[in-house]
C-alpha positions, 0 to 999 in steps of 0.5 A, spaced: 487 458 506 484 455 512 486 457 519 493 454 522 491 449 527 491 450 534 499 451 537 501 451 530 506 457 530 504 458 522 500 464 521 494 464 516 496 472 511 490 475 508 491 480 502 486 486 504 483 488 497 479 494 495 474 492 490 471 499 485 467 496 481 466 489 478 462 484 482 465 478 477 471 481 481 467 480 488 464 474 486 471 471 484 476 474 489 471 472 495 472 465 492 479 465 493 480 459 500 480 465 505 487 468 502 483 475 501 479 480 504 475 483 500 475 490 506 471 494 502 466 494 495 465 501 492 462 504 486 466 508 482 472 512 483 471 517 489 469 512 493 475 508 491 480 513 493 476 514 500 477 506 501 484 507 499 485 512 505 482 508 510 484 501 509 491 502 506 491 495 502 495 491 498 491 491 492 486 495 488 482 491 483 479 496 479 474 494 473 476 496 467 468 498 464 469 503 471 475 506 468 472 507 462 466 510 464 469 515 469 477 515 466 484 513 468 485 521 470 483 518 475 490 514 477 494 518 480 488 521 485 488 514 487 496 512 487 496 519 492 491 515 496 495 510 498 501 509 494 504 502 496 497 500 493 497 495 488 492 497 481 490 490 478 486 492 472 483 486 469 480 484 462 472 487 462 467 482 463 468 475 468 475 475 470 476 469 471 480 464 475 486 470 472 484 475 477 486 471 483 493 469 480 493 476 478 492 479 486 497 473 489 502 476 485 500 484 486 500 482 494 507 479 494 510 485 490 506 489 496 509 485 501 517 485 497 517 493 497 515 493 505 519 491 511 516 490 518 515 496 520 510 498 513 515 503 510 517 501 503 524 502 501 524 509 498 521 511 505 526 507 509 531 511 505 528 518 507 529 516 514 535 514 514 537 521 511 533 525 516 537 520 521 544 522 518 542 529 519 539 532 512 535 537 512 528 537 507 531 541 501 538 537 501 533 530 502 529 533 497 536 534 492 538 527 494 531 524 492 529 528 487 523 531 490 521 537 492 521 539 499 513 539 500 513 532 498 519 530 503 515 533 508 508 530 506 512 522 506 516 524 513 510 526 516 506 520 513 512 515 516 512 519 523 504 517 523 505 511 521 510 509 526 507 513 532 513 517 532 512 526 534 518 529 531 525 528 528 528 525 534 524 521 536 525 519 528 532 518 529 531 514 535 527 510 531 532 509 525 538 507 530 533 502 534 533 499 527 540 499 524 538 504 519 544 509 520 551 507 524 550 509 532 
């Protein structure tokens, strides 16, 4: 999509996608009027997983020829890389027109599971949790997680917010309308 004219208050959205493999998928998704940025182009599975940590995109085309020859044992390593990542595996050879339709559709979902903030619901739960005053084992009972993983998604979401500790959490919430103040 072109740019939005000059003092025009409508804002031109580019979906950030990882491409593993495929250079039909870069060739295609490169086509796609400006409405995706390819930010980053890698080889082979590891090299995924790093991408993902770094640019947290809303979608992951990973070619399914890769998948093959690596293997899908792989997908939870780069589900863990970044969670809220879309993973579009299009058909093995030239995607076609599809693949552009299919990422569209990845990165409204994206979109739907995050607020503002960049929190996805599920995180949004777990601090308003923290800012009614739970503890990480009564967090991880409610959410049925273990405790490491609250604490790993609570330090994760302090990092995303910029914020250093629980008070700083719970300011956070309340400023929000998370919890009732």
């Amino acid at each position: 999509m072109p740019p939005a004219p000059e003092g025009s208050t409508v804002a031109s959205v580019r979906t950030k996608v990882v491409i593993a493999g495929g250079a039909g998928a870069l060739r295609q998704l490169r086509g796609a009027n400006g409405e995706v940025e390819v930010v980053a182009h890698v080889h082979s599975l590891r090299e995924a997983e790093g991408a993902l940590r770094v640019s947290r995109p809303a979608v992951l085309v990973l070619d399914s020829e890769l998948c093959q020859h690596e293997g899908l044992c792989s997908l939870p390593a780069l589900r863990r890389a970044s969670p809220g990542t879309a993973i579009v595996l299009p058909p093995a050879g030239e995607p076609g027109p599809r693949l552009v339709r299919a990422v569209r559709l990845a990165a409204r979902d994206f979109e739907r599971r995050r607020g503002d903030d960049g929190l996805t619901l599920r995180e949004r739960d777990l601090v308003r949790l923290v800012a009614l005053g739970h503890t990480n084992a009564e967090i991880a009972e409610l959410l049925t997680l273990s405790i490491r993983t609250v604490e790993k998604h609570r330090a994760r979401i302090q990092d995303r917010l910029g914020v250093t500790g629980r008070a700083e959490l719970v300011r956070w919430a309340l400023e929000r309308g998370l919890v009732d103040g």
